[in-house]
Every structure is written in structure tokens, then in C-alpha cells.
C-alpha positions in Angstrom: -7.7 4.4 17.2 -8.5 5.1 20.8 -7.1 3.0 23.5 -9.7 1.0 25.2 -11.5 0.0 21.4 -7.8 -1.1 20.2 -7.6 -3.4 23.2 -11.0 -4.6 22.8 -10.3 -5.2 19.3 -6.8 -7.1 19.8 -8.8 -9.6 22.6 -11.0 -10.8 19.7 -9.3 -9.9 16.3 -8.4 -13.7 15.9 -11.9 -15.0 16.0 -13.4 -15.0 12.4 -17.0 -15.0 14.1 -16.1 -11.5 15.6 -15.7 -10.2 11.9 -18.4 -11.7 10.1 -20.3 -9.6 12.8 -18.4 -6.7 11.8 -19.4 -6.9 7.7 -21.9 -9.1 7.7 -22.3 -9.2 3.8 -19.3 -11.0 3.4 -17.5 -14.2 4.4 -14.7 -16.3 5.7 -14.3 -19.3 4.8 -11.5 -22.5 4.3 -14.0 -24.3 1.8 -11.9 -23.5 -1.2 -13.9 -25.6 -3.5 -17.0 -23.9 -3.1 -15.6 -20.1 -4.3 -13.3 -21.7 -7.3 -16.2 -21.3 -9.7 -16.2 -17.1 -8.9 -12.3 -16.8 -9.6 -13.3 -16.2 -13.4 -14.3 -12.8 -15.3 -14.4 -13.7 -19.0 -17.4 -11.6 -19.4 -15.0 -8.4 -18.3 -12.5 -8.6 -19.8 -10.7 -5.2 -21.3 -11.5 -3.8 -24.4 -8.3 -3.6 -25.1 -6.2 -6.9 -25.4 -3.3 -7.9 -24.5 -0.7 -7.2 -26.9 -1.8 -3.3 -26.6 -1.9 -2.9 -22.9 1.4 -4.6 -22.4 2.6 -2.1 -25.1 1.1 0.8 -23.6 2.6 -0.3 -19.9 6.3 -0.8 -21.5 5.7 3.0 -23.4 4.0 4.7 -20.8 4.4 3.3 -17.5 0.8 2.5 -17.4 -2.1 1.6 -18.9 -5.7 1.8 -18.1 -8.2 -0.8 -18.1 -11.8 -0.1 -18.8 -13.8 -2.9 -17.2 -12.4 -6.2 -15.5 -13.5 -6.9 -11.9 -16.8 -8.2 -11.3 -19.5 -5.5 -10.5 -21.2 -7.3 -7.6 -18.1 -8.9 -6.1 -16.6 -5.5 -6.2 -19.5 -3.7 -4.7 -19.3 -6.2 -1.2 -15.7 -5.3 -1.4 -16.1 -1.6 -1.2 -19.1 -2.0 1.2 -17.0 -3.9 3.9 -14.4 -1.2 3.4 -16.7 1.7 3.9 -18.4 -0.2 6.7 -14.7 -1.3 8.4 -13.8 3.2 7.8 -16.9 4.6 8.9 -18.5 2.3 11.5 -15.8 0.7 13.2 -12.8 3.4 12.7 -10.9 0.5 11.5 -8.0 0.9 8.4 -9.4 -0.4 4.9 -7.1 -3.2 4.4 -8.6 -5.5 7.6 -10.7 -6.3 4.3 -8.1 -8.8 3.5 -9.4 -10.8 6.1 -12.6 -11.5 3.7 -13.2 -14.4 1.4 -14.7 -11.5 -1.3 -11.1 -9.9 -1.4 -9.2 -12.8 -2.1 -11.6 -14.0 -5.0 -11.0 -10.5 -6.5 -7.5 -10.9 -5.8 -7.8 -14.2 -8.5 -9.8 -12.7 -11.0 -6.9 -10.4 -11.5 -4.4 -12.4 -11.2 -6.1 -14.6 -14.0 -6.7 -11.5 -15.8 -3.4 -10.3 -16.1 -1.4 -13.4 -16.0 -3.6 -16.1 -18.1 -3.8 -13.2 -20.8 -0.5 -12.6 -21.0 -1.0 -8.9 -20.1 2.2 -9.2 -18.0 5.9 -11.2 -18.5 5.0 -14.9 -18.0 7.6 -15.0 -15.1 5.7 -12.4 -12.9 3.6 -13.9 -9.9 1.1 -12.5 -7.2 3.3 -11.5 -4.6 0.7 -10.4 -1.8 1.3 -7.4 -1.6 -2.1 -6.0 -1.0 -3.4 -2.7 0.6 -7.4 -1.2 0.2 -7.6 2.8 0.6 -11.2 4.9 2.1 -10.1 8.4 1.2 -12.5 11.2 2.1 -12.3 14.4 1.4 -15.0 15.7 3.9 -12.5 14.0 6.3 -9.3 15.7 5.4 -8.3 12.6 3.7 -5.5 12.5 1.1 -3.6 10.2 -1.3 0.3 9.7 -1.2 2.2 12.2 -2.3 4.4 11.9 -5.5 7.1 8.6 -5.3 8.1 5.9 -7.2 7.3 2.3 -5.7 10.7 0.6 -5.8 13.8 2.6 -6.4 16.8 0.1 -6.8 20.4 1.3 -5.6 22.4 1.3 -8.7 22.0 1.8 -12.3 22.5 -2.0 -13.0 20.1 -2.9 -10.4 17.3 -0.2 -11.9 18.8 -1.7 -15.6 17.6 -5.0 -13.8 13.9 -4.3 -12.9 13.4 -4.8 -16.3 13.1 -7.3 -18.7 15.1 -7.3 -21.6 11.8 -6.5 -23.7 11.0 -3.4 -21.7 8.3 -4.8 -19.4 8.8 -4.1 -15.9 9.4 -6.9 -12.9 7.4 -5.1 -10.7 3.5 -4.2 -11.2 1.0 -2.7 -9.4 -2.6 -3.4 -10.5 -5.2 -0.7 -8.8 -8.9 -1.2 -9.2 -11.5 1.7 -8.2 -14.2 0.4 -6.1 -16.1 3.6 -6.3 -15.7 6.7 -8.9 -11.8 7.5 -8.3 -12.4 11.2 -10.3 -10.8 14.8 -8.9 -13.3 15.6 -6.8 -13.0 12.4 -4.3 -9.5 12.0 -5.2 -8.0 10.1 -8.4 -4.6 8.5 -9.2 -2.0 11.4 -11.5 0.8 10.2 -13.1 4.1 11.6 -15.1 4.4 9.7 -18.0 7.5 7.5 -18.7 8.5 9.5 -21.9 8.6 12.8 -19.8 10.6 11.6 -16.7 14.3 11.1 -17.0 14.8 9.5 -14.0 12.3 6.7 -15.0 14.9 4.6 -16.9 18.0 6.9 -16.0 17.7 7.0 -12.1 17.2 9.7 -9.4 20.2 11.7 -8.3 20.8 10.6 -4.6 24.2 12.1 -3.8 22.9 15.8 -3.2 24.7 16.4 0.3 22.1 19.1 1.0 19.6 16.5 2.0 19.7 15.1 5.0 17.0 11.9 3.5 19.2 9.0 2.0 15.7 8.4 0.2 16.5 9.9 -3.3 13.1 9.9 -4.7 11.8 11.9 -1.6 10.3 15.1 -3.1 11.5 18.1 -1.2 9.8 21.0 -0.7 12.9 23.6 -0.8 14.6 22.2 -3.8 14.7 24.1 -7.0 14.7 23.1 -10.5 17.8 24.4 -11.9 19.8 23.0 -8.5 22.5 20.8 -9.4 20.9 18.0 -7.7 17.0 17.7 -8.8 14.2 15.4 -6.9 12.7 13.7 -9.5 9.8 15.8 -9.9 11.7 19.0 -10.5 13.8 16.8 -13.3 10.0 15.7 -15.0 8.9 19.1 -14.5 11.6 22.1 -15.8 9.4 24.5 -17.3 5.5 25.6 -17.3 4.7 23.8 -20.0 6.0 20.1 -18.7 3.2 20.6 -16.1 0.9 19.9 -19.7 2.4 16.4 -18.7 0.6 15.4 -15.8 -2.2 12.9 -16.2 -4.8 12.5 -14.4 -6.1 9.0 -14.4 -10.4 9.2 -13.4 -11.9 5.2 -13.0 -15.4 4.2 -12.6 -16.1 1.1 -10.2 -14.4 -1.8 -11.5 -12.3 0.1 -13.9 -8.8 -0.2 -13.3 -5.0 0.8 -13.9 -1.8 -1.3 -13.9 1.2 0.2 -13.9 5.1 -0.3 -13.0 7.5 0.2 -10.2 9.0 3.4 -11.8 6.1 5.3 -12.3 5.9 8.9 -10.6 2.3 8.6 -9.3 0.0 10.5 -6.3 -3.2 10.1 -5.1 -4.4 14.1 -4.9 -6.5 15.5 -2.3 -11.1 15.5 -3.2 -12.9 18.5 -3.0 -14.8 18.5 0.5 -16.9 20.7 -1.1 -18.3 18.4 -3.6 -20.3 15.3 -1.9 -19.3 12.7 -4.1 -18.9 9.8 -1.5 -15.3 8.6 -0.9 -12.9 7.0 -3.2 -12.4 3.2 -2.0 -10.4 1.4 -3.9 -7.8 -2.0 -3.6 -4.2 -3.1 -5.2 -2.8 -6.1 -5.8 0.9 -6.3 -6.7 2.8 -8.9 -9.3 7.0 -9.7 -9.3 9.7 -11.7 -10.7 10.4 -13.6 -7.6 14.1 -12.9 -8.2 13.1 -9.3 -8.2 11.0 -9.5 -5.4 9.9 -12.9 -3.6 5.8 -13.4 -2.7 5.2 -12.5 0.6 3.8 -15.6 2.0 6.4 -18.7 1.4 3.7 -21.3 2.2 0.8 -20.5 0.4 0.2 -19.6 -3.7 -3.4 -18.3 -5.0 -4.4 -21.4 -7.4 -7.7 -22.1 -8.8 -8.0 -24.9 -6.5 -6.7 -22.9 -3.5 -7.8 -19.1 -3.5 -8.7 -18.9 -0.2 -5.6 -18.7 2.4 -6.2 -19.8 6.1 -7.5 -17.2 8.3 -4.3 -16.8 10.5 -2.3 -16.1 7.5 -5.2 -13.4 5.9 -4.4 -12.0 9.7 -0.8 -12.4 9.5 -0.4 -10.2 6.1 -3.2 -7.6 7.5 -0.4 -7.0 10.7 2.8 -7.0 8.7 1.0 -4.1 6.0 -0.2 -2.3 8.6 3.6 -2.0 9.9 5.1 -1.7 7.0 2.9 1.4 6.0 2.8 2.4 9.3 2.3 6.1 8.6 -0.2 6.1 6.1 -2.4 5.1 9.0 -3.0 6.6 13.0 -2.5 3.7 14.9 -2.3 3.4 18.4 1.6 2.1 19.8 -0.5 -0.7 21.5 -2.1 -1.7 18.3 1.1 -1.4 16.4 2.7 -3.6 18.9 0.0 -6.1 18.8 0.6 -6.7 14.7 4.5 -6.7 16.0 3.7 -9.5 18.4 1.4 -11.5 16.1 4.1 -11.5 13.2 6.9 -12.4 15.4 4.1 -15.5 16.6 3.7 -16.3 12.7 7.1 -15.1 10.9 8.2 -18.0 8.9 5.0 -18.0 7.2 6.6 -14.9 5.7 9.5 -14.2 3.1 12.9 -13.5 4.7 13.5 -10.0 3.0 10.0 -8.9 3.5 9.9 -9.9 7.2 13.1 -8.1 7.6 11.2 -5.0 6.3 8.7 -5.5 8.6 10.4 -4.6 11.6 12.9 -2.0 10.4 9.2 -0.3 10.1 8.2 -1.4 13.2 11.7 0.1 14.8 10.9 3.3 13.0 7.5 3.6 14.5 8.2 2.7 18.0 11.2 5.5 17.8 8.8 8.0 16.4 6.6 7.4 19.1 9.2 8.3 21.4 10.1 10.9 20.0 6.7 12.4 20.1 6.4 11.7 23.8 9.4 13.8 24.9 8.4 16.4 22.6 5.0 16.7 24.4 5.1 19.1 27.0 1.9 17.6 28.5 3.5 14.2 28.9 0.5 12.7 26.6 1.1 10.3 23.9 -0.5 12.4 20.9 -1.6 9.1 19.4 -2.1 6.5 22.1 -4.3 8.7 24.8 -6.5 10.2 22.6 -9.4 9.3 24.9 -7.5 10.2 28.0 -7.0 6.7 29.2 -3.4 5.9 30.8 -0.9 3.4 29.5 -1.6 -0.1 30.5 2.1 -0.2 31.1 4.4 2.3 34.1 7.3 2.5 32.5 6.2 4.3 29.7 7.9 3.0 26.3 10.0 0.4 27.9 8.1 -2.7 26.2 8.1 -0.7 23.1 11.9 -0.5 23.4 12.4 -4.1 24.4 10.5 -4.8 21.1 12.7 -2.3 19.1 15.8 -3.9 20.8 14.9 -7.3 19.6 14.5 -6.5 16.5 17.7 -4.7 15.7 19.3 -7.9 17.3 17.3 -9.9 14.6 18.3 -7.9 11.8 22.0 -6.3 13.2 22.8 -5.9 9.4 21.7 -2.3 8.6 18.8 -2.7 6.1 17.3 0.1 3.9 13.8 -1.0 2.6 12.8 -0.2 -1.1 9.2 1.3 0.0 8.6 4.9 -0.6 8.2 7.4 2.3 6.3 10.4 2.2 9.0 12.9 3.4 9.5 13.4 6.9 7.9 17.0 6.8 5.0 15.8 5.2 4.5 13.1 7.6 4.5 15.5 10.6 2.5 18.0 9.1 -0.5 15.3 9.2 0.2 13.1 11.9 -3.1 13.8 13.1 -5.2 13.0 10.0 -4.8 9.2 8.1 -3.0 9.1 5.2 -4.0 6.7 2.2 -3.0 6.4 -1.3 
């Protein structure tokens, strides 16, 4: 995002009239009473039912579901995220902000959890991100990871239930056709990863990434210590393995926290239109709290306040900081509005927060020394100079503040695209 829109966006971004401008077919509103009546989707429901998709999760990793969301709702979802992408160069998920998303948000919640689809101890945790990826714009998915990769083998043996069914589930619905051409989710089944139930091997010395589901480009299958994707994939014919997972609007896919999965790069050949789609995420609080401590989606109450919609738009956008090319000013902007708002957010998840924020402030540094011109690659791409003379100083000050608020070393759980990979397309956004 260029400098001068970033700052005229941050002067207004609290003011829900400003975004209604923005998408004007859809809404914000605190009248909960008046959406309740939407939060339902009897009429599409799976074909499947419960029992078989909770079986095919536990055996597979995943399972797909054929038709759940509503068709219109889903269509002024995809529309404000299109509009938000292509008209306003603004990152999908500000669609959070809109009443539309959260009442899609319920209707999968009640989907998965009234039905039983899922353990009857899981909860919405808020962990919410939309995508806009376009192949005629260079745009990709993530590459291969896990979601959550515990340290130990008790603590992996403890993402689970003691019937198999995962504590952690991500539950991805397809806005618009999600097929090869625009880009679609691939997975490697459970039964043909070992490290799905097993573990990765993180002690290889070689590596200088503590992450040990990282997927690195140099390593070889018959090294003594395999990524994970060289363990799933030996020989030719485990490649036979893959799955690609195509949806059509509205269809969907849930699947667990151990599941390798990528979103692959569209043809830009083909002009399909881009895949938009949205996730919601469910936990065992003791595995991993809801996001927000002060507010819980209920039939009666779907529809957070605006400032926390805003709050959880901020703290996402640091937390997958890279997936995204955001300005230092704009990342220091959702920096300063979660400090402003933090207890409204769990502990742990705050604390991930601004290790992330750290992380991107450094790597903005780092890019400025390397740049012989003395330009900021990412905050000057319309030539305008920093509002600020002293360079990264407030960035620093920020970074300094946070390492004082969190002095214990913390190592988030969230998959990174490896460090190569992230420099090799700094300059193009990067969406699952």
C-alpha cells in the first residue's frame, strides 16, 4: 500500500460510515436482534452427515463438504472482498469488519458444532483470515505447512482427543470456483504422512530455521533429517498421493491442524476470475484459547462491536504479516490500535501478536540497510518521504516495548513460509 493512501486510510479506518462507503452492499451494524434470524442454514446442509465427516476428518485429515454456506450471503461476502482487492488495494480480511462475514461466521459455527461434526468441547476461536488470489496478478497460495506443530511428542499426542478427532480445525469455504486454474487447496493425506501423528524431525543441525516443518529447498530425501514433505513423499509414486481439493462457491473443506496443505499457484493464462475464499478456525480452549476474552458468537449475539471487528482485523494482519505488502506505517498503525485495545485479546495470542510485529519491524530494517538507494522497498513506493527523520527510530521504540512486554522468549505455533521463499516474493502479496 502506498504511503499517502495508508495514511489517509488510518485517519478514517475507525469510522464505520467510511466503510459502508467502501462496500456498499453490505453492512455494519450493533442491532444483533435484527440478523439472528440469518445465523441458520438447514436448507444446506452437507450431503453427508455427521457421523461420516467426522470419520473421514479423523481418517484423512480432512473432509470435504459439498454445500453449506448460504449462496446469497456468500456472494456479498466475495463481492466486498473483490471490491476491498481490486478497488481499494486493501488485504481481503478488512471484510471482517462487515455484518455479512460474521453471520457466515454463525452459520458455520452452527453447522459444525450443533451437528456434532466436531468434539463437543471445540469452540469458535476467531481466528479468521479471507484470501483474493489472482493469478493474472502473480498471486499464490501458502506454500506446504502444517497449521500448529506442538514441541514434543506428548504435546502433538495432546492435540488430539482420545477418539482421534483433532483440537484444532480449520473450516475453509470457497467463495468463488477454488479449481487449478485460479488456484485450489492440495493436501497429503494423513495415512501417507508419517510425521502427521509421529512428528517432524527438528534437530537437523544443518538448518539454520528452528521451524521444523519449514520445507527446504536443498534437503534431500534419503538425508538423515527429512522436512516433512520429503518424509510423505520418498519415491515417484507417493506423488500419486497428493490431492487436490477443487470447491464450487459455498462448498467447503474442514480439516485439522496436522494436515500438510498449500494453496498452488492459477494459470494466468486461463481467465477464470480469482479464487476468494474465507476460514474460520475451531479449538479446545485448553488447546488453544478464543481470541477475543470478552465476546462469544451466540444466536443472540453474532454481531461483535465494531472496535473489536477492528481490533481482530489489526492483530491478523500482524500476525500474518508476510502473507501481505504492508506499508511499516500501516503495520505500525495495527501495532498501536492493539496496544490501545489489548485486553480485549487472549494473553497467549496477544503475545503472538507482537513477536510478529518485532519480526516485521526488524525485517524492515534490515531491508533498508540493504538498499543501496536508501529507499524503503515497501514504504516509498510512491516516492513520498517518511513522515518521521530519524528513519526506523519509532519503529524500534515500538519493537523495544514489546520485547520489554514479553522478555520471556516466545516461539509462536503459526507456520512461516521459509525465509527464502519469503524474499523471493517480497514484492508480490502472498495469500493462502
Amino acid at each position: 500500500m502506498e504511503h499517502r493512501s495508508a495514511m489517509d486510510l488510518l485517519s478514517r479506518w475507525s469510522d464505520k460510515e467510511y466503510w459502508k462507503q467502501l462496500c456498499q452492499n453490505l453492512s455494519i451494524s450493533d442491532d444483533n436482534r435484527s440478523t439472528a434470524s440469518d445465523g441458520g442454514y438447514t436448507e444446506h446442509k452437507s450431503q453427508l452427515t455427521d457421523k461420516p465427516l467426522q470419520h473421514l476428518l479423523i481418517y484423512d485429515g480432512y473432509a470435504l463438504i459439498d454445500k453449506q454456506c448460504d449462496t446469497n450471503l456468500g456472494n456479498k461476502v466475495s463481492q466486498a472482498i473483490s471490491d476491498l482487492e481490486t478497488h481499494h488495494s486493501l488485504p481481503a480480511t478488512f471484510a471482517l469488519l462487515f455484518d455479512e462475514t460474521w453471520l457466515l461466521a454463525f452459520q458455520s459455527q452452527t453447522f459444525l458444532l450443533s451437528n456434532n461434526i466436531l468434539h463437543t468441547r471445540m469452540k469458535f476461536n476467531f481466528d479468521m483470515l479471507a484470501w483474493h488470489i489472482d493469478p493474472t496478478r502473480n498471486q499464490v497460495g501458502f506454500s506446504p505447512h502444517r497449521d500448529r506443530q506442538p514441541d514434543t511428542d506428548e504435546a502433538l499426542e495432546q492435540s488430539f482427543y482420545a477418539d482421534g478427532q483433532a483440537k484444532y480445525v480449520t473450516h475453509w469455504i470457497a467463495l468463488t470456483d477454488a479449481n487449478p486454474n485460479n488456484s485450489c487447496l492440495y493436501v497429503i493425506p494423513k495415512q501417507f504422512d508419517p510425521g502427521y501423528l509421529q512428528g517432524d524431525d527438528g534437530d537437523d543441525p544443518s538448518q539454520e530455521s528452528n521451524n521444523s516443518y519449514a520445507i527446504s529447498k536443498d534437503m534431500k530425501s534419503d538425508d538423515k533429517f527429512s522436512d516433512p514433505l520429503s518424509r510423505a513423499l520418498p519415491n515417484k509414486q507417493s506423488y500419486q498421493n497428493i490431492r487436490a481439493l477443487p470447491r464450487q462457491p459455498g462448498q467447503s473443506i474442514i480439516f485439522t491442524h496436522r494436515i500438510l496443505h498449500w494453496g498452488s499457484a492459477g494459470n494466468p493464462h486461463y481467465k477464470v476470475g480469482p479464487r476468494i475464499a474465507i476460514s474460520f478456525v475451531y479449538s479446545d480452549p485448553e488447546y488453544e484459547a478464543p481470541y477475543l476474552t470478552n465476546f462469544a458468537m451466540t444466536k443472540d449475539k453474532i454481531l461483535p462491536p465494531f472496535a473489536l471487528r477492528l481490533l481482530l482485523v489489526c492483530a491478523q494482519l500482524l500476525i500474518y504479516y508476510q502473507r501481505f505488502e504492508l506499508s511499516s506505517v500501516y503495520l505500525r498503525a495495527c501495532y498501536d490500535y492493539v496496544k490501545l485495545h489489548e485486553m480485549e485479546l487472549n494473553e497467549v495470542y496477544r503475545k503472538k501478536v507482537y513477536v510478529e510485529f518485532v519480526k516485521a519491524m526488524k525485517e524492515f530494517r534490515d531491508e533498508k540497510v540493504e538498499d543501496d538507494t536508501g529507499n524503503s522497498l515497501k514504504d516509498n513506493d510512491d516516492g513520498c518521504e517518511k513522515d518521521n527523520t530519524n528513519g526506523y527510530s519509532d519503529d524500534e521504540d515500538a519493537m523495544l516495548e514489546a520485547m520489554l512486554d514479553n522478555q520471556e522468549e516466545f516461539e509462536d505455533d503459526f507456520d512461516d513460509i521459509e525465509y527464502e521463499d519469503v524474499r523471493d516474493r517480497k514484492r508480490a502479496k502472498v495469500n493462502v
